[in-house]
ROKOL-936399 format. One record per residue (C-alpha): residue in one letter; x, y, z negated. Coordinates in steps of 0.2 Angstrom, whole numbers, plus 5000, padded with zeros to 4 digits. Each point is the difference from the previous one (the first is absolute). Example, Ala and Ser with C-alpha at 12.3 -4.5 7.8 and 13.67 -1.06 7.14 Angstrom:
REM residues 2
a506249784961s500650175003
END
This chain:
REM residues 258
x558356024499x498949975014x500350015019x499250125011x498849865010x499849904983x499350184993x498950035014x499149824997x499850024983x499450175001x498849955011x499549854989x499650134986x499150095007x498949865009x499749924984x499650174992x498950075014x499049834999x499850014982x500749874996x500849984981x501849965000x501850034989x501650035007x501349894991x501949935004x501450145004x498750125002x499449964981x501849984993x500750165005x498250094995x500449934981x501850004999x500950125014x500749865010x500050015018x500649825011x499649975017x498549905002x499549885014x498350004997x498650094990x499149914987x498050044997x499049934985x498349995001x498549894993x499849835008x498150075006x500850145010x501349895010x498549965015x499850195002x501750054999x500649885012x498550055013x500350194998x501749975005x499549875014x498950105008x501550165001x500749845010x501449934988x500249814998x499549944983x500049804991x499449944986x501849914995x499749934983x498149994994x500350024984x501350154998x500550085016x499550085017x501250105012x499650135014x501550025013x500550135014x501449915009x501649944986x499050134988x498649914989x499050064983x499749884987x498350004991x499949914984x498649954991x500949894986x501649944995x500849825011x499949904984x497850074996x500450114984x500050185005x498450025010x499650195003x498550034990x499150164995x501250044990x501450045010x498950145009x499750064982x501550034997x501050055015x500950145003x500050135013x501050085014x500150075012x501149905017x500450065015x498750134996x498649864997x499350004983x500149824992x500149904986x501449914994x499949834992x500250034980x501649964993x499549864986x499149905016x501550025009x501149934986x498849874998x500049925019x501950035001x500349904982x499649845011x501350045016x501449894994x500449925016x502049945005x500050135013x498850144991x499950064982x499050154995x500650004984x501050185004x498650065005x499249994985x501250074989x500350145011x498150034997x500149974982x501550134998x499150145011x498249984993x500249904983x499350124988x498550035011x499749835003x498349924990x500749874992x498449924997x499449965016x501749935006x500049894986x498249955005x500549985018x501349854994x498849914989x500649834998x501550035009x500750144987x501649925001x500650035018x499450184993x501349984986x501449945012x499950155009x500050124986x501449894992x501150035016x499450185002x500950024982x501649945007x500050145015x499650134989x500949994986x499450214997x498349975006x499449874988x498750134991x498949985018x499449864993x499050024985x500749904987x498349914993x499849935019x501849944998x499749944984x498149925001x500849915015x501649914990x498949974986x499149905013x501349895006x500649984981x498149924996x500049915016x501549915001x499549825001x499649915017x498550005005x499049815007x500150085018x500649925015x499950155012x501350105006x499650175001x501650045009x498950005016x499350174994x501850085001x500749905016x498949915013x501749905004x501049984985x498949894993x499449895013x501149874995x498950004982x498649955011x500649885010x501349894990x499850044982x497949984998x499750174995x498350095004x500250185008x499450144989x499150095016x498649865001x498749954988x499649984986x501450134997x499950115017x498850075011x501049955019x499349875010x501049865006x499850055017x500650164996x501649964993x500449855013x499950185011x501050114991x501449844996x500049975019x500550195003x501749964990x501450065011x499350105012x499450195001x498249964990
END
């Protein structure tokens, strides 16, 4: 559900963007009830786009006189119109989920609010909402509402590529998706399921690693890992891609509307 003045900025932020050419998905509520008929009000509108389109996308809108900022560097731009604001996103908070090529490749497409676009794909959306486990936001529903509506359809492959190394918080979801839908368990193809426990069967043993890669789930939950328990944070090198600065940012944003 979207409110009449809300509708009538992001209407014209579609068609902004698509008059100005300028490459972009529509993701969020829009996205969720696109894949699995599920309709929520929605305070904002969520755009994905490549990190080389942002400049052009946030001039376009500029020059049709809307206030723009570059929040977060390294993931997150917004555009308002009074209390109504679009989010674009570039990459995931914690640096895993950059929009590449690929998602373009692989969007769907609709039409909304009589504007044709393309919707973020449904194995990149479960991919950057795996990550959301804040105290006060989980994603988690989400992404089994997603799996029950498209599962069968879903390329399996790609979504395990998109996890790489981190094919586990793709098995805890999965795992937990199991226990909703008790019925629905054939939406996962069982040689993902079972190529993912024979995983954490041969990989059981503790690895010489202190990093805590708990800061790629919660940018607070695991601050006190940092700070008093001499852990290294997973988002920063030699294991992640996010500057320091970035992430002194994005932790100083804790608690408010950011």
């Amino acid at each position: 559900m979207v409110r009449p003045l809300a509708r009538q900025f992001y209407e014209d932020t579609l068609r902004t963007l698509t008059d100005a050419r300028v490459p972009f998905l529509v993701g969020g509520a829009i996205a969720l009830k696109h894949f699995a008929g599920i309709a929520r009000d929605t305070k904002d509108l969520d755009i994905f786009l490549r990190k080389r389109d942002l400049a052009r996308a946030i001039l376009v809108l500029e020059e049709v006189g809307y206030e723009t900022e570059v929040l977060f560097p390294h993931w997150l731009a917004k555009a308002w119109s009074g209390p109504h604001f679009v989010d674009f996103i570039f990459d995931s908070a914690n640096g895993l989920c950059p929009v590449d090529d690929a998602w373009f490749e692989h969007a769907a497409s609709c039409m909304l609010w009589n504007i044709p676009i393309l919707v973020s794909p449904a194995e990149e959306m479960i991919t950057s909402k795996a990550f959301v486990m804040e105290r006060e936001r989980f994603d988690g529903a989400d992404i089994h509402h997603l799996i029950e509506a498209c599962g069968p359809r879903l390329d399996w492959d790609r979504l395990l590529r998109r996890f790489g190394d981190n094919w586990r918080v793709l098995l805890g979801h999965l795992v937990f998706y199991s226990f909703v839908y008790p019925r629905k368990r054939h939406c996962i193809p069982a040689k993902v399921m079972n190529e993912l426990l024979e995983r954490a069967r041969d990989q059981q043993r503790s690895e010489d690693l202190e990093v805590c890669r708990g800061t790629l789930l919660s940018r607070e939950q695991y601050l006190v890992d940092l700070r008093e328990r001499g852990y290294s944070d997973a988002r920063t090198a030699p294991w992640g891609g996010v500057s320091a600065e970035d992430i002194q940012r994005w932790t100083e944003a804790i608690g408010t509307d950011k």
